[in-house]
N, CA, C and O of each residue as an XYZ file, in Angstrom:
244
protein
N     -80.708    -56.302     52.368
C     -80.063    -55.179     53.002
C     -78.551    -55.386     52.986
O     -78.078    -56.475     53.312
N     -77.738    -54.297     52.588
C     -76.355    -54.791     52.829
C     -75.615    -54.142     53.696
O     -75.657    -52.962     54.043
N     -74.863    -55.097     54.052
C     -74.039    -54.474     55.353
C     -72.728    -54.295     54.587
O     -72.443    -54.858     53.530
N     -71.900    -53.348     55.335
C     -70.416    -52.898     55.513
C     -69.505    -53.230     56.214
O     -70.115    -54.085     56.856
N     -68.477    -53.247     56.634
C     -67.516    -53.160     57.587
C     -67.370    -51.948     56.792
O     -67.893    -51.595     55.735
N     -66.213    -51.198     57.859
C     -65.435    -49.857     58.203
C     -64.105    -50.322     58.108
O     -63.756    -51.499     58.192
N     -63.012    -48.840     57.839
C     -61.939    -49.398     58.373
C     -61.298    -47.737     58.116
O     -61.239    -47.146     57.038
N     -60.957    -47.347     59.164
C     -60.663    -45.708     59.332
C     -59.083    -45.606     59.453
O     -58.375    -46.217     60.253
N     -58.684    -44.692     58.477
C     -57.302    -44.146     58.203
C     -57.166    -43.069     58.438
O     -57.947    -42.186     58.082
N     -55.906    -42.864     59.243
C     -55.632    -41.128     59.713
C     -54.215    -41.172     59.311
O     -53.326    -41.949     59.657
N     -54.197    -40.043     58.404
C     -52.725    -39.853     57.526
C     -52.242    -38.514     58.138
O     -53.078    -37.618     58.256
N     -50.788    -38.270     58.592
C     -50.602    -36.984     59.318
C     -50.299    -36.233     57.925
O     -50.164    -36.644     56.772
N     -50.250    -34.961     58.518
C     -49.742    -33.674     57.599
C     -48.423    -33.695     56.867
O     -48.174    -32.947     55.922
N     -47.782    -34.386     57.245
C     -46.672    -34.287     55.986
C     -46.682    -35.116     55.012
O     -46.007    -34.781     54.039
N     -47.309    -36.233     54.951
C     -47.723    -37.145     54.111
C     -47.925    -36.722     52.957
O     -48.754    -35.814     53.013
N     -47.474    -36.984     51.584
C     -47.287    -36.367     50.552
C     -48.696    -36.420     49.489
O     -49.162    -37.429     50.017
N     -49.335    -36.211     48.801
C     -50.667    -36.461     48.477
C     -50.624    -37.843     47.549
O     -51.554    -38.632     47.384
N     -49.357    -37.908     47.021
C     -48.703    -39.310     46.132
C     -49.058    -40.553     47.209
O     -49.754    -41.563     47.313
N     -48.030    -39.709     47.962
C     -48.147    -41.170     49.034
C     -49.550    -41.778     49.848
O     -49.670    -42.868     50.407
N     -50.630    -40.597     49.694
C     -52.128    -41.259     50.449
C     -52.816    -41.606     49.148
O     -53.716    -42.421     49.354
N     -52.678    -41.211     47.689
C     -53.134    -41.742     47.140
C     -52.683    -43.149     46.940
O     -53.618    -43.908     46.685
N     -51.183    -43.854     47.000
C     -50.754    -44.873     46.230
C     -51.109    -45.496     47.798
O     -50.738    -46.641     47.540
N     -51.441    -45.558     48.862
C     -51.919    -46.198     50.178
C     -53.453    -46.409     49.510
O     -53.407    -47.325     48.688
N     -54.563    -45.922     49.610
C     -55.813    -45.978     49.121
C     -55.858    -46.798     47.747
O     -56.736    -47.648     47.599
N     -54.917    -46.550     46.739
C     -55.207    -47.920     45.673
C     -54.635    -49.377     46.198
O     -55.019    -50.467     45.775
N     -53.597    -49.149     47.248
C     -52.987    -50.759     47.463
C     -54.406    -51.218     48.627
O     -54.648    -52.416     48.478
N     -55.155    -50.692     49.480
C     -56.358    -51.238     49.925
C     -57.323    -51.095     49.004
O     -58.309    -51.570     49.568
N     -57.675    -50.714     47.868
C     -58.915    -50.500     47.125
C     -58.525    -52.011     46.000
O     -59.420    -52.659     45.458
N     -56.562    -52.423     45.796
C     -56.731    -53.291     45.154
C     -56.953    -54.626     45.588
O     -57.687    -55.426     45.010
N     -55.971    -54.955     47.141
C     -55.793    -55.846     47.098
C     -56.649    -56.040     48.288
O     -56.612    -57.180     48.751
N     -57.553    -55.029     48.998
C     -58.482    -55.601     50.131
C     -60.077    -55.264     49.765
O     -61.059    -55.336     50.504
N     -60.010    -54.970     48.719
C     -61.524    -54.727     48.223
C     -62.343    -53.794     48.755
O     -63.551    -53.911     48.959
N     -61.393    -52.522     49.055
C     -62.302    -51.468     49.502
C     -62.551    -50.578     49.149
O     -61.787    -50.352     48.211
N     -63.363    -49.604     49.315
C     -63.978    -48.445     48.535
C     -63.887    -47.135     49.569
O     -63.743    -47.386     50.765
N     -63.965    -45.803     49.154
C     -63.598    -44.625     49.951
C     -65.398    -44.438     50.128
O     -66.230    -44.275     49.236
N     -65.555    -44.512     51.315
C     -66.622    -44.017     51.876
C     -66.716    -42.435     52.303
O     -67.600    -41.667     51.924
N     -65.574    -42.092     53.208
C     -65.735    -40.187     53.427
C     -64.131    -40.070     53.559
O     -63.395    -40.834     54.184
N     -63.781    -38.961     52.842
C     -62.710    -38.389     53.422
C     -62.609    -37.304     53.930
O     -62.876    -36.315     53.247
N     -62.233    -37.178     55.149
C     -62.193    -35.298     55.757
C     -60.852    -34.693     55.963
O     -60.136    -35.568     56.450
N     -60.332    -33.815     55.841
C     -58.786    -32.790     55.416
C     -59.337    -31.886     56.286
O     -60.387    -31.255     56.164
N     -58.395    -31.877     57.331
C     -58.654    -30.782     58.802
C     -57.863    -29.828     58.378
O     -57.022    -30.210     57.565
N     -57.846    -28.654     58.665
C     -57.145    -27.039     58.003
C     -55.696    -27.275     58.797
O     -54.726    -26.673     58.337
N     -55.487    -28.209     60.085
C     -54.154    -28.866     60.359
C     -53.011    -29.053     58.791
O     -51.895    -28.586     58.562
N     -53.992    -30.007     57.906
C     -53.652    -30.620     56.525
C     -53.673    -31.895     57.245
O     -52.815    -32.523     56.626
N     -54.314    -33.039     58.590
C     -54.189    -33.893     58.236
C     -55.486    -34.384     57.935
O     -56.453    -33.631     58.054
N     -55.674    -36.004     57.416
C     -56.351    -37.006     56.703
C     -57.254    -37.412     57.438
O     -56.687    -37.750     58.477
N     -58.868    -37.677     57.581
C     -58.945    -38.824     58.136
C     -60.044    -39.630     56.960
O     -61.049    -39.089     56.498
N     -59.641    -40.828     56.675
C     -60.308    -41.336     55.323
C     -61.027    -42.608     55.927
O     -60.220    -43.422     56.376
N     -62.081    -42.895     56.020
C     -62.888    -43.826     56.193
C     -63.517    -44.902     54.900
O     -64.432    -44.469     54.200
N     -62.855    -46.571     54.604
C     -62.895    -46.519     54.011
C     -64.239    -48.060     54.255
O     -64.556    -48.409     55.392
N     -64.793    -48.713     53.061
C     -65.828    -49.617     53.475
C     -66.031    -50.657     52.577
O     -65.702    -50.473     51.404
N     -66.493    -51.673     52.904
C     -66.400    -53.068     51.740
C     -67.739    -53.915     52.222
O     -68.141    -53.906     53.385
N     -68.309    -54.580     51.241
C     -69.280    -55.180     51.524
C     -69.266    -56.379     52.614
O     -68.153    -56.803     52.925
N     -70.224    -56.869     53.124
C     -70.017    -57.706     53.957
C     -70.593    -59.200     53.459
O     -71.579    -59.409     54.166
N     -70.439    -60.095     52.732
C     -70.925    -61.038     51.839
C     -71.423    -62.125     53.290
O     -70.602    -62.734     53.977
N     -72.450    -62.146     53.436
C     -73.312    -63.606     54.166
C     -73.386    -64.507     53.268
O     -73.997    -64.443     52.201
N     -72.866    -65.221     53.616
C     -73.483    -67.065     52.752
C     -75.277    -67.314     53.588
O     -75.764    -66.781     54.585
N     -75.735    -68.161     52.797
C     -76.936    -68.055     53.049
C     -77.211    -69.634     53.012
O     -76.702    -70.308     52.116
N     -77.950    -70.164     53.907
C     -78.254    -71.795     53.634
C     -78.954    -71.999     52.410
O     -79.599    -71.089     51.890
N     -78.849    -73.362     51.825
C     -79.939    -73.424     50.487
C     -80.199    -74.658     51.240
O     -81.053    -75.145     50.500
N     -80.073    -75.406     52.087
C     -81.295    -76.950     52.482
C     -81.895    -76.591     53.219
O     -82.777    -77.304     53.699
């Protein structure tokens, strides 16, 4: 079964669409995460929920 962590981003309305995209590749590169949901309120702001696996080590003795 695999688990997730979360990690929820709220980008306001003036935020340029450049600028939430080049935010979402610097966590997708350098924290290993993936876009789980994004929702765009008729406001225009963000809220992007994003998620990464949760790796257990497992005993082998």
């Amino acid at each position: 079964m695999l688990d997730y962590s979360y990690f929820d981003i709220y980008i306001p309305r003036d935020t340029t669409r450049e600028a939430a995209r080049q935010l979402l590749t610097e966590h997708a590169e350098h924290g290993d995460w993936e876009l789980d949901r994004l929702r765009l309120f008729p406001d225009g702001t963000r809220r992007i929920r994003l998620r990464r696996k949760i790796i257990r080590a497992t005993r082998t003795m």
